[in-house]
C-alpha positions, 0 to 999 in steps of 0.5 A, a space after each residue: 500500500 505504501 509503494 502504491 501510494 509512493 508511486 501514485 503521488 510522484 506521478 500525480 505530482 508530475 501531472 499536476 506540476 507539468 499540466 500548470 506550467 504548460 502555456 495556453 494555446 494562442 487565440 487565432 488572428 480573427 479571435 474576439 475583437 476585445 480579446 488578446 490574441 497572441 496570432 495578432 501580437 505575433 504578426 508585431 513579432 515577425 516584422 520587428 524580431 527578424 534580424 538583431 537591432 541594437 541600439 544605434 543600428 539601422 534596424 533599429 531604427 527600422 523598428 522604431 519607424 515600424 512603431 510609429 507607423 503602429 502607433 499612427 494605425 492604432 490612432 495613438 499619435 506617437 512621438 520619437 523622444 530623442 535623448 541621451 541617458 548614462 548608467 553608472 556601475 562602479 567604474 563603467 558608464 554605459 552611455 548613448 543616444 536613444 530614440 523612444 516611441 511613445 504613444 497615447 490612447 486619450 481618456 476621458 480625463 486628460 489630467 488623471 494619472 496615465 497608466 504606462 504600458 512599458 516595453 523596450 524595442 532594442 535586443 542585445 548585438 547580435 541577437 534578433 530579440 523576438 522575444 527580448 523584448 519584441 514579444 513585449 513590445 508585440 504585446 503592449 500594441 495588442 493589448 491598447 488595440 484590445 483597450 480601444 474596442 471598450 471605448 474611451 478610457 478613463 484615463 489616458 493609456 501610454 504605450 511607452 516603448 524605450 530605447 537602450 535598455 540592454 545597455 543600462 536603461 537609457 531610454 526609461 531613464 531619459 524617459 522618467 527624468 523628461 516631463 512626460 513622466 509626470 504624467 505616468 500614475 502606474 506601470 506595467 512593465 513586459 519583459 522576457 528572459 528566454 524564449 517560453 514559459 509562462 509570464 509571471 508577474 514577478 515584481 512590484 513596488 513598495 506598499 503592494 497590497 493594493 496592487 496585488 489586490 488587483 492583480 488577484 481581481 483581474 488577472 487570467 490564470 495568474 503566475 507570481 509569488 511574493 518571494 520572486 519579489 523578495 528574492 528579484 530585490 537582491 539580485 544585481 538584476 535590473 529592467 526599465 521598470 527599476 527606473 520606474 521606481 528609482 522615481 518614485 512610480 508604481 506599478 507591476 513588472 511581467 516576464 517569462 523566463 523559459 527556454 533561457 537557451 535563447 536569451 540574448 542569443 542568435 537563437 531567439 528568432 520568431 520561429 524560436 518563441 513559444 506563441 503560447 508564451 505570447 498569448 499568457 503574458 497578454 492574457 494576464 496583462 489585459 484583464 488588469 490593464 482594462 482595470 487600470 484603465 477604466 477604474 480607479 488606480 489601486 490605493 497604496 497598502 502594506 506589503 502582502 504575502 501572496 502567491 500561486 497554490 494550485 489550479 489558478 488559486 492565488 492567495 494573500 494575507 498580511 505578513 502577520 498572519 504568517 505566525 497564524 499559519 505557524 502556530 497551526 501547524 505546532 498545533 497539528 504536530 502536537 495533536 498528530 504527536 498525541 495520536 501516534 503516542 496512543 498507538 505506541 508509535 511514537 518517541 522522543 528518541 525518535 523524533 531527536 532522529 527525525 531532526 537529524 535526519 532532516 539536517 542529514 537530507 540537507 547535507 546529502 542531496 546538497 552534496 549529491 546535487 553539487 556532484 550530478 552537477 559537476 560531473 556533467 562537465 560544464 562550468 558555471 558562468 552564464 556563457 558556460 552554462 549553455 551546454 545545460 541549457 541547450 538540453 535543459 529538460 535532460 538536465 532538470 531529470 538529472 537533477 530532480 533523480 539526484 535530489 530524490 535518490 538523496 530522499 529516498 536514502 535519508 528515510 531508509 538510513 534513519 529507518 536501519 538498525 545498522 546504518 551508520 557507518 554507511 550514512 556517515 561514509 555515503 556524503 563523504 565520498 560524494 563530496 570526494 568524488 565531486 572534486 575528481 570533476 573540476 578540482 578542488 570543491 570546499 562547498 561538497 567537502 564541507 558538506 560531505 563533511 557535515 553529512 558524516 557527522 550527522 551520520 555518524 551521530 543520528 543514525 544506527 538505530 531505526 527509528 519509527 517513522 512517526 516519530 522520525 516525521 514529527 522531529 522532521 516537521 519540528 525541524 521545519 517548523 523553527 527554520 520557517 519560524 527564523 524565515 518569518 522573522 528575517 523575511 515574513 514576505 518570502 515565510 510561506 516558500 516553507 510555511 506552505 507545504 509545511 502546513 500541508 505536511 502538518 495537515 497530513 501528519 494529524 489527519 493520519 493519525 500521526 502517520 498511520 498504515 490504514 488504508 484511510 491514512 495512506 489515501 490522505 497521505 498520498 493525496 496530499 503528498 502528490 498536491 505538496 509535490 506539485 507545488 514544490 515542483 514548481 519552486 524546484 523547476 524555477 530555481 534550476 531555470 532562473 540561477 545556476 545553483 545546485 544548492 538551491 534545490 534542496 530546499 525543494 528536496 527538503 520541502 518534499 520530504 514533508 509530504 513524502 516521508 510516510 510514503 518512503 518509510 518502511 512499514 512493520 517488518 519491512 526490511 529498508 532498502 536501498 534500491 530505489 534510492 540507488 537506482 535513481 542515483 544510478 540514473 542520475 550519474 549516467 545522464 550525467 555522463 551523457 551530458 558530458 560525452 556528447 554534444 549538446 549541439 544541434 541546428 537549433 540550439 548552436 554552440 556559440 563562437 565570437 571571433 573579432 578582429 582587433 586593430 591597433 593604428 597607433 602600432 599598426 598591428 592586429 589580431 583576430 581573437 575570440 571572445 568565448 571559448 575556442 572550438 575547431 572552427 574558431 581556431 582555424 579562424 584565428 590562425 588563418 594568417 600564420 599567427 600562433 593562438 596565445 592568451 592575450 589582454 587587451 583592454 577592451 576585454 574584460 578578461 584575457 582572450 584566445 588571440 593569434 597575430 593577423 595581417 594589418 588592415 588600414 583603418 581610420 584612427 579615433 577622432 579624439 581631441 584632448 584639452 587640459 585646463 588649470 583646475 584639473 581637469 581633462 577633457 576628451 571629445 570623440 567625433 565617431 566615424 560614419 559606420 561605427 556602432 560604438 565606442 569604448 574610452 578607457 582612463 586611468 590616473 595615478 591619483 582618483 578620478 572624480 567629478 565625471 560628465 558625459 555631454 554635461 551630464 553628472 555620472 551617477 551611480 544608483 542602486 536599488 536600496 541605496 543612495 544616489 553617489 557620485 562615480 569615482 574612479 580608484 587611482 590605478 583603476 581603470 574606468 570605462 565608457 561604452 557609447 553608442 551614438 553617431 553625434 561627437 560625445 566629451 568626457 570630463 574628468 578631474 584628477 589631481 595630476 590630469 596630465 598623468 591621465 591616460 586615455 585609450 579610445 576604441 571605435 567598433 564597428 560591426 562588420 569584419 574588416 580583415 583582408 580574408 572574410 569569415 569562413 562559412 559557419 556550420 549549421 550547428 554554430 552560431 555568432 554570437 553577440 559581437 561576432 563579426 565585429 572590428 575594434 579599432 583602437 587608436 592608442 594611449 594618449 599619455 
């Protein structure tokens, strides 16, 4: 009965957790006028996300005049807001000129606060950006058309598609910082991060109980959670709705992050975008943008805690609240505690087992998690992690037979009579072995360390699995005890499924075997097991970071505990758990042995050509790592491939010497003055796509300008500083526009600056041109492109 129910609730799982995150069908072109259809939205989509259109390209431009052509058809009278912007990080100022489009359907009351619906109409180089942002943009003009059809607003609607996000939100700073702004009362924001997926609203302003009220009222088939709030606000992650809020506005943000393989790559083509993604992120917006738009703006309201249960149910509460939550659950403990007691089931040795067992489930599946990981061969870094991604889903079974194997092994160790040595040598030996793979892993070893000790400590006598699952429960309740106090908004991630273990716990009479019991258990086991899985399926697809799925590991244990402990005289075995760490290691294996290549998810290479007219020298080099094609490139000329720095580049590259090719210099002009001061002007060449300018000092550099404008830094949680440059730093500007462009800088000995300019242009101007790419390669973001330097000025 057991293993019936173990399987039924792992499959039913499974279904439950896929059947909510596959994306809706696409309504057709000829849906309802007043509905949002993605086959509408789709047409925006092809003709703006054909070819790459970063900012200052031609085809950006192209997009922008497809919008305005857009706008016009739609009776929105747009406007081109042309500007220039700088974004500040650290020692890098990312700058240029930026063309937004901005269009506005009128409402009954003019002066009202406008609803502003946000999206960005610039990709990354090299990428088309069907669905960065272009899906975003698609839907915005889908969703006012839908707008129009219920008549005159109540206020009016502002379609505001920005310029230069990718480069640090240039257009949404140009944008909030002019008076159009003013106008703006609330914002929704679109944005992707991949190519599919369902679009979840994952972001909102301060004070959200108000939005999020809305958000529950309006929305079709909702997807957000308060802890992708909790958790976007400490990341180093940003869109234009940052600025947004940078000024004060309010308002809520929409992405889809599936299929990351193509997220900012050559790959995301309109062929490549998942329609159904489309038709999810317009069907939840349009609801709640009509609501905004015909009804009054949401009032401000304390922050709530909310997010998806099941089958569309959203649900929200005051943090407070969260307490309310917890006490039931020491509640329900306490009574299934009772309950098994009077069947003799239960001990308080039991239960001290029951808490080592769940710090013993922390250590191992880490462990095991960070060795499946590793041992796939391919490193961590966003450019290194395509390989996984290009075969995600074979990835994620890898990872989920990992973290169940690390399950399944816990319950049936701490249910041995003789079991201890095996537990404390099993983490050991993982975090050995992880370290055969990529050298030296503290993070295993600490763990494989903690793991056998634990081990060692807890285990060796069997322990029921009653009381082995109320020491489990005890465990959980105090770590969502301390998640309350240190994060109310982000508690329910543990508090949730908790709560349904708890209610599983007493109604089963603390973990009975009757059939009656084992039907609640297995019911709720494959309901938990389908919530959890969506937390597990996010944070493998959003970061790449192992660890982070033995929370959901350690979650799923609640639920599966009774379901995986061995009954009566059942001997415990290892089988199951070996099998599945059996499974996991062999994908493991096929992922690192095999290509991850195809026609559709190409490995990525990006050879440039670098000039240097001061020296009259040049090389071709890679920007990634090198493959065969790449270093048959490099050598073309005869020119041995070493690792060379250049300060154009973040880190040293793959470079080989190349045969010199005439190319006009920088037009850089430098002027001194009394008050230390340098400054610089740069006259970009007719053709070129960008500009780098390097400087550094022996003294700090302060009070920097570009065009007259102040370089200041801001960061989400911080105060606005002003850019200062370490002495022996050096400090950087990326600019894009086809106008001279002066930096100023000041410094104590401002003749000892020294200064490097480079333009880039995007073509490739060696003497011999690019060989012919295989179909299972790709150019990626810059490939293709010639950086012309013009020297160091002393």
């Amino acid at each position: 009965m057991r293993r019936i129910g173990l399987a039924i609730a792992l499959i039913a799982g499974f279904v439950i957790f896929y059947l909510g995150s596959v994306t809706p069908k696409p309504a057709p072109a000829n849906a309802q006028a007043n509905a949002f259809s993605a086959g509408r939205a789709f047409a925006d989509v092809q003709a703006m996300g054909l070819v790459p259109h970063p900012l200052g390209s031609p085809a950006n431009a192209h997009v922008r005049d497809y919008l305005v052509t857009r706008m016009q058809a739609l009776g929105l009278s747009p406007q081109v807001q042309r500007g220039f912007a700088v974004e500040v990080h650290g020692p890098l100022i990312n700058g240029g000129q930026v063309e937004n489009v901005i269009g506005v359907l009128p409402g009954r009351n003019r002066s009202a606060p406008a609803l502003a619906l946000m999206a960005h109409h610039d990709s990354v180089p090299g990428s088309p950006g069907a669905a960065d942002d272009t899906a975003g943009v698609a839907s915005a003009l889908e969703i006012v058309r839908a707008l129009k059809t219920h008549g005159t607003p109540a206020r009016d609607v502002m379609v505001v598609i920005t310029d230069g996000e990718e480069l640090g939100l240039l257009g949404a700073r140009t944008f909030f910082d002019s008076p159009l702004a003013a106008h703006v009362g609330y914002v929704i924001n679109m944005e992707t991060r991949g190519g599919g997926g369902k679009a979840i609203m994952f972001e909102t302003a301060a004070q959200n109980g108000g939005d999020i009220a809305l958000y529950r009222r309006t929305a079709v088939t909702p997807e957000s959670n308060a802890l992708t709030v909790f958790v976007y606000q400490h990341l180093p992650n940003d869109t234009d709705f940052t600025v947004a809020k940078q000024h004060g506005k309010v308002g809520l943000n929409y992405a889809f992050i599936g299929r990351q393989f193509d997220y900012h790559s050559p790959s995301s083509t309109p062929q490549a975008l998942d329609i159904g993604s489309l038709q999810h992120m317009g069907q939840q917006v349009l609801p709640t943008a009509e609501a905004l738009a015909f009804g009054p703006l949401p009032a401000r309201a304390p922050d709530v805690v909310y997010g998806n249960v099941l089958f569309g149910l959203t649900l929200a509460y005051p943090p407070w609240a969260g307490w309310l939550i917890l006490a039931g659950c020491a509640a329900l403990i306490a009574t299934g505690a009772v309950l098994a007691r009077r069947r003799e089931a239960f001990g308080w040795i039991d239960a001290a087992r029951g808490i080592g067992a769940g710090l013993y489930l922390i250590a191992l599946s880490g462990v095991a998690l960070e060795l499946v990981r590793r041992a796939t061969g391919v490193a961590s870094g966003w450019m290194e992690y395509r390989p996984l991604l290009a075969r995600f889903p074979t990835f994620e079974v890898m990872m989920l037979a990992a973290a169940l194997a690390a399950l399944l092994a816990t319950v049936v160790l701490i249910g041995r009579a003789k079991g201890r040595w095996l537990a404390a040598a099993l983490p050991l030996v993982c975090g050995a072995v992880a370290c055969l793979f990529g050298g030296l892993d503290i993070l295993a070893l600490g763990l494989g360390g903690f793991g056998a000790v634990v081990g060692a400590i807890g285990f060796g006598q069997a322990a029921e699995p009653e009381g082995a699952w109320t020491g489990l429960l005890g465990l959980m309740l105090v770590l969502a005890a301390a998640l309350q106090v240190a994060a109310p908004t982000a508690a329910h991630v543990i508090g949730w499924p908790l709560a349904a273990a708890c209610v599983s716990f007493a109604a089963s009479r603390g973990g009975g075997a009757t059939a009656r019991d084992r039907a609640i258990q297995t019911l709720i086991a494959a309901l938990g097991l389908a919530w959890v899985g969506y937390l597990f399926h996010a944070l493998l697809q959003g970061l790449d970071m192992p660890l982070l799925a033995v929370l959901p590991t350690l979650l799923a244990a609640l639920v599966l505990w009774p379901l995986a402990s061995p009954e009566g005289l059942e001997r415990p075995s290892l089988w199951p758990a070996g099998l599945l760490a059996a499974a996991s290691l062999v994908i493991a294996a096929f992922l690192h042995l095999t290509s991850p290549w195809t026609p559709r998810h190409p490995n990525a290479v990006e050879p440039v050509f670098v000039i240097d007219t001061s020296t009259r020298s040049a090389w071709r080099a890679s920007l990634v790592a090198t493959d065969g094609w790449t270093r048959k490139l490099l050598t073309t000329d005869g020119g041995t491939i070493s690792k060379r720095t250049f300060g154009i580049f973040d880190a040293p590259v793959d470079a080989a010497p190349a045969a010199y090719v005439d190319a006009p210099a920088p037009d850089v002009s430098r002027a001194l003055d009394s008050a230390g001061g340098v400054t610089l002007t740069i006259r970009p060449h007719a053709g070129a796509s960008g500009l780098l300018v390097d400087f550094t000092a022996p003294d700090a550099i302060d009070n920097i300008s570009v065009d007259g404008q102040p370089t200041v830094e801001q960061r989400r949680g911080q105060a606005a500083r002003a850019m200062t440059v370490k002495a022996g730093q050096q400090g950087e500007l990326v600019w894009v526009g086809t106008d001279p462009v002066t930096i100023r800088l000041h410094t104590a000995r401002p003749a000892q600056v020294r200064t490097s300019v480079t333009e880039i242009y995007d073509r490739w101007m060696s003497a011999k041109p690019l060989p012919p790419l295989p179909a299972t390669e790709q150019m990626f973001s810059r490939a293709g492109s010639t950086f012309v330097s013009g020297g160091v000025q002393p």
